[in-house]
C-alpha positions as CSV (number, residue, x, y, z in Angstrom):
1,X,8.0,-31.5,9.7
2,X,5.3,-32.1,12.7
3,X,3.1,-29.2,13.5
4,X,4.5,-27.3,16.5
5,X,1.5,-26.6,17.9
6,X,1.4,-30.5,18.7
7,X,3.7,-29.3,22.1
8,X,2.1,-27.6,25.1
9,X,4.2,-24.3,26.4
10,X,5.7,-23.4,23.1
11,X,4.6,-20.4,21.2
12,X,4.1,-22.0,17.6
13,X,4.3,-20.0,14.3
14,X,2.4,-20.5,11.0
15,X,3.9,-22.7,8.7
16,X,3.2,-21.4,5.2
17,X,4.1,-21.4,1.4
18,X,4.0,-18.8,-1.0
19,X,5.8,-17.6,-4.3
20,X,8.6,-15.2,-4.2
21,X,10.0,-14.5,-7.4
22,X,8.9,-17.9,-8.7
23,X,10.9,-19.8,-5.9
24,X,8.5,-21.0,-2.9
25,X,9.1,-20.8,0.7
26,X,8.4,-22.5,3.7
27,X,8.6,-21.5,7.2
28,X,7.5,-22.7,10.6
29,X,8.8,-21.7,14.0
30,X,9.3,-22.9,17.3
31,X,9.8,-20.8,20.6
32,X,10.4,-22.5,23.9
33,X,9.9,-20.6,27.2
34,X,12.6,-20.7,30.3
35,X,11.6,-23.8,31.8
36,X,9.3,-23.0,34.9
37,X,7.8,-20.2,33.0
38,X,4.9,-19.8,31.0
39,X,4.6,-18.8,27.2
40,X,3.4,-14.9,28.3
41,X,6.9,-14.8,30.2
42,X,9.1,-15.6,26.9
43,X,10.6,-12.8,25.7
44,X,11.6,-13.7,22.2
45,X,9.7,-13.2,19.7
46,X,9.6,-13.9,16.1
47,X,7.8,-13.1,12.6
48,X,7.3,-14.3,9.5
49,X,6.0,-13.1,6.1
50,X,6.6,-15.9,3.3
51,X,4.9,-13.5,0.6
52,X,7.8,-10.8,0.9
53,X,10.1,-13.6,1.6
54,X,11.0,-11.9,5.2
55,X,11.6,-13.4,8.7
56,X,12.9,-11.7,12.2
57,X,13.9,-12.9,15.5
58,X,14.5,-11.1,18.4
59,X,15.9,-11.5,21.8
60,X,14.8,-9.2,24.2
61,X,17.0,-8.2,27.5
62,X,15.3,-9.7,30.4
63,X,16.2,-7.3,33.2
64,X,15.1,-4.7,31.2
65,X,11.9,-3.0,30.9
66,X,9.2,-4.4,28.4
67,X,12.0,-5.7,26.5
68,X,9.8,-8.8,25.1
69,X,7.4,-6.0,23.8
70,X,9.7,-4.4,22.3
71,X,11.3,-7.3,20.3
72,X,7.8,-8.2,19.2
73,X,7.6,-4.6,17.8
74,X,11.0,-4.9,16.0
75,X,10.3,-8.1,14.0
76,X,6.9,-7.0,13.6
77,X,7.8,-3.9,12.2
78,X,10.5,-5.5,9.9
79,X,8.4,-8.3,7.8
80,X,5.5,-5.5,7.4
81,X,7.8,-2.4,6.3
82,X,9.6,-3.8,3.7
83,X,12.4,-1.9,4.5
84,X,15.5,-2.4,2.2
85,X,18.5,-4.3,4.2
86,X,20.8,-1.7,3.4
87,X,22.6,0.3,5.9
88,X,20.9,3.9,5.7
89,X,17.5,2.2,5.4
90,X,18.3,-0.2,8.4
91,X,19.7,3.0,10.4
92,X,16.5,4.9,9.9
93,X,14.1,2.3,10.5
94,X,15.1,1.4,13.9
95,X,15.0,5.2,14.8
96,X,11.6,5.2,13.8
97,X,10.6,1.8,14.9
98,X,11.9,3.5,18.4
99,X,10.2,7.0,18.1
100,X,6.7,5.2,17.9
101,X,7.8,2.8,20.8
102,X,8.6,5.8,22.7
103,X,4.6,7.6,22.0
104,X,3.5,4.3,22.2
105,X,4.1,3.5,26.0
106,X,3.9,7.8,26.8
107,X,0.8,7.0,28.3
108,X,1.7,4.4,31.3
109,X,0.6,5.5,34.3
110,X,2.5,5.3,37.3
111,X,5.6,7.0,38.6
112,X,7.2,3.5,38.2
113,X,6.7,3.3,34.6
114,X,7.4,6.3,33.5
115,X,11.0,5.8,35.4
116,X,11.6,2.6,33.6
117,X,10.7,3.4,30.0
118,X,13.3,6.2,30.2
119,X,15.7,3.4,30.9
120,X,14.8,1.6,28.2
121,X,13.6,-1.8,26.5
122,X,16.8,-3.5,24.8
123,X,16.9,-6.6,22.5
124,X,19.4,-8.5,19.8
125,X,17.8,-8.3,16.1
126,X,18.4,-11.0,13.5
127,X,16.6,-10.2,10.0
128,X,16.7,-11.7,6.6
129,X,15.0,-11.2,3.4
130,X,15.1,-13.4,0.7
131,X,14.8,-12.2,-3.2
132,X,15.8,-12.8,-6.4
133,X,19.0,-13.1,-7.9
134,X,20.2,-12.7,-11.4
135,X,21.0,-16.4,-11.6
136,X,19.6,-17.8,-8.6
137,X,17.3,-16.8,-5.3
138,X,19.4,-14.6,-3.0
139,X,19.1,-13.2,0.6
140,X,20.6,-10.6,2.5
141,X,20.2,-10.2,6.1
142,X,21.5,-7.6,9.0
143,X,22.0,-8.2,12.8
144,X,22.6,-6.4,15.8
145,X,23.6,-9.1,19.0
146,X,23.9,-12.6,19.1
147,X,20.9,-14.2,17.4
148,X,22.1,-15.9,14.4
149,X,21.6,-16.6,10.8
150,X,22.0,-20.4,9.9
151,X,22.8,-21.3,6.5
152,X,22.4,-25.1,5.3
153,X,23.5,-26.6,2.3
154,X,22.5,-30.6,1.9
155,X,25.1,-33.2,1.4
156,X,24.2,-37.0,2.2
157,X,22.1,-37.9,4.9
158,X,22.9,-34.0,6.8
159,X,23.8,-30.4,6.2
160,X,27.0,-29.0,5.8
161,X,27.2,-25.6,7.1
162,X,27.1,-22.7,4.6
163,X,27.7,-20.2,7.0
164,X,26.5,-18.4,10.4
165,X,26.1,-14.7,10.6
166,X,27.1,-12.7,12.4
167,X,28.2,-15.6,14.5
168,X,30.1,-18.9,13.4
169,X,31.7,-20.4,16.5
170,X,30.2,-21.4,19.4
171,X,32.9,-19.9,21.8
172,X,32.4,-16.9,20.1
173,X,29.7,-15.7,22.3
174,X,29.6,-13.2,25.2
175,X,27.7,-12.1,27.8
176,X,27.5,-8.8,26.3
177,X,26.1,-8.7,22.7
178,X,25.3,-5.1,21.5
179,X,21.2,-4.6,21.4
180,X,18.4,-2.1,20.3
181,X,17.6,0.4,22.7
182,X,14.2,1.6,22.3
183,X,15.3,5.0,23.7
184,X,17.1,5.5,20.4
185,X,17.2,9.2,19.4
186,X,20.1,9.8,17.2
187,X,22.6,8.0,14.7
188,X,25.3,8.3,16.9
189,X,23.3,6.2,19.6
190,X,22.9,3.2,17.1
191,X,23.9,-0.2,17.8
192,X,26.6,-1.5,15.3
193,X,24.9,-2.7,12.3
194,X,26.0,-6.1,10.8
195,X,25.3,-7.1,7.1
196,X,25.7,-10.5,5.1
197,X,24.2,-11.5,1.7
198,X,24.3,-15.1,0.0
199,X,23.2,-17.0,-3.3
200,X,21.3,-19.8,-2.4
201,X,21.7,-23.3,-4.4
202,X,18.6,-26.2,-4.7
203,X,17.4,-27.6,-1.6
204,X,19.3,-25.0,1.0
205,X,17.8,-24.4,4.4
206,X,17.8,-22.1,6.9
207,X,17.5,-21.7,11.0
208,X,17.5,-18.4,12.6
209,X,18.4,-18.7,16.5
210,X,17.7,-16.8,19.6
211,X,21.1,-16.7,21.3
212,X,21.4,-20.0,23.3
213,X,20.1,-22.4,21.1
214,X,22.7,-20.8,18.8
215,X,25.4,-21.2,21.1
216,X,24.5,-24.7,22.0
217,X,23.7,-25.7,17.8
218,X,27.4,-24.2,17.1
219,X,29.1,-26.3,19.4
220,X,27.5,-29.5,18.7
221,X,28.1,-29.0,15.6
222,X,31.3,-28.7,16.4
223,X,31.6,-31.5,18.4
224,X,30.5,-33.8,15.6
225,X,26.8,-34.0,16.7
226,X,24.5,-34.1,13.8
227,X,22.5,-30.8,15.0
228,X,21.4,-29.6,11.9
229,X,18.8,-32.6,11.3
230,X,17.4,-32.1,14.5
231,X,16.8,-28.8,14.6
232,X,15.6,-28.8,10.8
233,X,13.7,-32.0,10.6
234,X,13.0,-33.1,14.2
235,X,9.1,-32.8,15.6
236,X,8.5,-30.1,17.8
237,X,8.5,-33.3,20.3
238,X,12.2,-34.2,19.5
239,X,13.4,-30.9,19.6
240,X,12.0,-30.0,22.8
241,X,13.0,-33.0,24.2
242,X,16.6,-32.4,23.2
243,X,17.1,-29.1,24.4
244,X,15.1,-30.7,27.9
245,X,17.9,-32.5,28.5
246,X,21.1,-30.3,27.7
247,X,19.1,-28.0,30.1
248,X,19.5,-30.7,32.7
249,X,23.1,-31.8,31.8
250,X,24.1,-28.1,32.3
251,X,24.9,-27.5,28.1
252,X,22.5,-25.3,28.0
253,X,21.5,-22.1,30.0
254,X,18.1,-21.4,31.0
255,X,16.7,-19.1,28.5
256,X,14.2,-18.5,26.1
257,X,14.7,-20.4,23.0
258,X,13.5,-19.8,19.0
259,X,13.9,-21.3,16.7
260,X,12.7,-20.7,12.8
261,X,13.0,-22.6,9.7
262,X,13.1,-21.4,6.4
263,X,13.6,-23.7,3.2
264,X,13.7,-22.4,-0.5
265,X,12.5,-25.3,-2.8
């Protein structure tokens, strides 16, 4: 893979390998801007930590307050926890992550603010950590929204698609995914929680999306496009490129766009 910090207005991540159990991993990331904004404008964010085996994307709510903050603070706060991706641990941890959101912005100034952080910052959470198995490395992963979970298994000159979580179609999506409030106070507020786990076999990949590359990956795939390639093993160039023009042939809505990696050797 090309570095992505080869392309100009795309936040780039780190690409990196570490050990996990004996199995390395290998991660690099790729977010693209709306087109016509700049890379402090994109509100998706992403992060990686290859040595606990963890990666997050998030996608946060544009019309609502700091909602690109508070994405950053939710993957953040999942690769560096270490939270278990288990239902009561998940539950609890995004309570807290919101009660130090809340003191954290308590602060602002301005009558304006302090108006629009009791509304709320709101974002879609895809997380997955990866550990090992009895037999072989496994992963589980939870999600609230409509980023997605890729899972890749290769077969001749492509990938045949393991599985998507917690979406697999592209018509599947809505315009109204359930998100993480960061005015979270209470259990009963929570967002529904999804879960998935997997085995993975030699040479299996990963991509976790941001919801319109998603949407657009799905149904090409569909379609009998060989996506997975591209989005996998294209240059930053190539990718960008690609998603350039579905922008301009209408497949593909305006949006932020992220896009991260992961392979197990």
């Amino acid at each position: 893979m090309a570095d992505m910090a080869e392309v100009t207005s795309v936040r780039a991540g780190h690409r990196a390998h570490r050990a996990l159990a004996g199995q390395p991993i290998t991660t690099s990331a790729l977010s693209l801007p709306k087109a016509g904004n700049t890379d402090a404008e994109n509100e998706d964010a992403f992060a990686v930590s290859p040595d606990r085996g963890r990666v997050a994307v998030s996608d946060g709510a544009s019309s609502a307050y700091r909602s690109g903050e508070w994405a950053r603070t939710l993957c953040a706060g999942f690769v560096e926890s270490g939270v278990a991706v288990d239902p009561e641990a998940i539950a609890e941890w995004l309570l807290s992550q919101a009660h130090t959101f809340q003191r954290a912005r308590s602060g602002d100034a301005g009558w304006w603010d302090v108006e629009a952080a009791g509304r709320g910052a709101f974002a879609t959470l895809v997380a997955v950590e990866f550990h090992a198995g009895v037999s072989a490395p496994a992963w589980r992963a939870v999600a609230v929204g409509d980023s997605v979970l890729i899972h890749l298994r290769p077969r001749g000159d492509g990938y045949v698609l393991v599985a998507g979580f917690p979406i697999e179609s592209g018509e599947a999506f809505t315009s109204t995914p359930a998100l993480v409030a960061s005015t979270l106070t209470s259990r009963t507020a929570l967002p529904t929680l999804r879960f998935a786990h997997g085995h993975a076999a030699p040479g299996d990949r990963w991509l976790a999306l941001t919801d319109e590359l998603a949407r657009w990956a799905l149904r090409a795939h569909e379609s009998g496009m060989p996506i997975w390639p591209l989005l996998f093993s294209g240059s930053a160039p190539e990718v960008t490129e690609a998603v350039t023009a579905a922008r301009q042939q209408g497949q593909l809505v305006n949006d932020d766009m992220t896009l991260i990696r992961i392979a197990l050797a």
